[in-house]
C-alpha positions as CSV (number, residue, x, y, z in Angstrom):
1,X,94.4,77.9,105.3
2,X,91.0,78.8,106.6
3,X,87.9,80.4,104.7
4,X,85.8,82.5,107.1
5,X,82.6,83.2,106.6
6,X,80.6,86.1,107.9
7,X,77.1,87.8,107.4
8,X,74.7,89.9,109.1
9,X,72.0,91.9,108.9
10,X,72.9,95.6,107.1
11,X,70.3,98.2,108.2
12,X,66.8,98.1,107.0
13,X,66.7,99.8,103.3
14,X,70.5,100.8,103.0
15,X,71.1,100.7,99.2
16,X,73.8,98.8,97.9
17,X,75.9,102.2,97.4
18,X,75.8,103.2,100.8
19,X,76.7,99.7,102.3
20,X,80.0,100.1,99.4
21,X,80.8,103.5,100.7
22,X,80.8,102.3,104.4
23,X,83.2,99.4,102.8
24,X,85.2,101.4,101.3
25,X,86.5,103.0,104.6
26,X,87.6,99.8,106.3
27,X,90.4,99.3,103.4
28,X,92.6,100.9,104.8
29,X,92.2,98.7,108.5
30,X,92.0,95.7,106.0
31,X,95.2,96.3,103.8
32,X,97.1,96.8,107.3
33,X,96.7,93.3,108.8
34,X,99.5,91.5,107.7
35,X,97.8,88.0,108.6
36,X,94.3,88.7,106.0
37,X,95.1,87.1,102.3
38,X,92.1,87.6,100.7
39,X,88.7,89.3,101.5
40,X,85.3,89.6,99.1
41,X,83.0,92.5,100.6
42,X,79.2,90.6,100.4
43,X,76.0,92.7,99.5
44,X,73.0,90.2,99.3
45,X,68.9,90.6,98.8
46,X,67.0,91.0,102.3
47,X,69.5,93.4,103.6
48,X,72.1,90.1,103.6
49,X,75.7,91.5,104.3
50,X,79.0,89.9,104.9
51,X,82.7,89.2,103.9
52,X,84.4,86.0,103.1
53,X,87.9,86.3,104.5
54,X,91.3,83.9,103.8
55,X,93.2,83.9,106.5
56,X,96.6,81.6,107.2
57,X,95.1,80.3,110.2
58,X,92.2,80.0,112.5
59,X,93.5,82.1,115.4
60,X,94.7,85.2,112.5
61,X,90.9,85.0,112.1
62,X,89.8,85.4,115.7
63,X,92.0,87.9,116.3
64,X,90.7,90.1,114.0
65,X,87.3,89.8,114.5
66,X,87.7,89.8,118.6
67,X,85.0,91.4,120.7
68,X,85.8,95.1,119.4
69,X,85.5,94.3,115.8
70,X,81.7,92.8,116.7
71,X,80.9,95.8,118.6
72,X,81.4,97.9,115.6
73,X,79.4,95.5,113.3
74,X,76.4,96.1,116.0
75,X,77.0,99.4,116.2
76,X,76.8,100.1,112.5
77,X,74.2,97.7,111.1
78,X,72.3,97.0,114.4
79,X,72.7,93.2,113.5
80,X,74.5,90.6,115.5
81,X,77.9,89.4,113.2
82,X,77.6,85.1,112.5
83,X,80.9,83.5,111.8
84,X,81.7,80.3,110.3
85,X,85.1,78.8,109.5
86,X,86.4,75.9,107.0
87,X,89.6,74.4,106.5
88,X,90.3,75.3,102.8
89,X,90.9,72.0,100.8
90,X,91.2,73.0,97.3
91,X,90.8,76.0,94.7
92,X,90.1,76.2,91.4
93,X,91.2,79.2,89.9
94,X,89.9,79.5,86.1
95,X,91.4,83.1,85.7
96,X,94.8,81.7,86.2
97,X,93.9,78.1,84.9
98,X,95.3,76.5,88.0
99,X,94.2,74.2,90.9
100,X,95.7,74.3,94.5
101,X,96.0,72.4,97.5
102,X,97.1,74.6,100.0
């Protein structure tokens, strides 16, 4: 499994509620790709932004953040998207009291 990371830049002074709403409307897109497992929307201080995303594999990744996807991040917070990927070694889940390998 890979964990991708991604931040950028939201617009200068967009509150937290505004950034949610925009979220809000990519569910839908989100809840459609068969290949996403997991993703946690990111609102940070400095007008920080991102997503952390669990995918099966790095090329389900790529795919959906492709050339189109970055345009739209540029085109809606002005800011240039940064990706980083890891190879998921281990979770600890203390909700569920469990620890997996994957």
């Amino acid at each position: 499994m890979i964990v991708e990371i991604v931040t950028f830049k939201h617009r200068p002074g967009q509150s937290r509620e505004e950034v949610l709403e925009e979220a809000r409307a990519t569910v839908p897109k989100w809840q459609a790709n068969p290949d996403l497992i997991r993703k946690h929307f990111l609102y940070g201080q400095d007008d920080a932004g991102g997503g952390i995303y669990l995918w099966p594999s790095r090329e389900a990744a790529e795919a959906a953040h492709g050339p189109e996807w970055r345009e739209g991040v540029r085109a809606r917070t002005g800011s240039e998207p940064q990706i980083v990927y890891y190879d998921l070694l281990m979770v600890i889940d203390n909700e569920r009291k469990t620890v997996a390998e994957p």
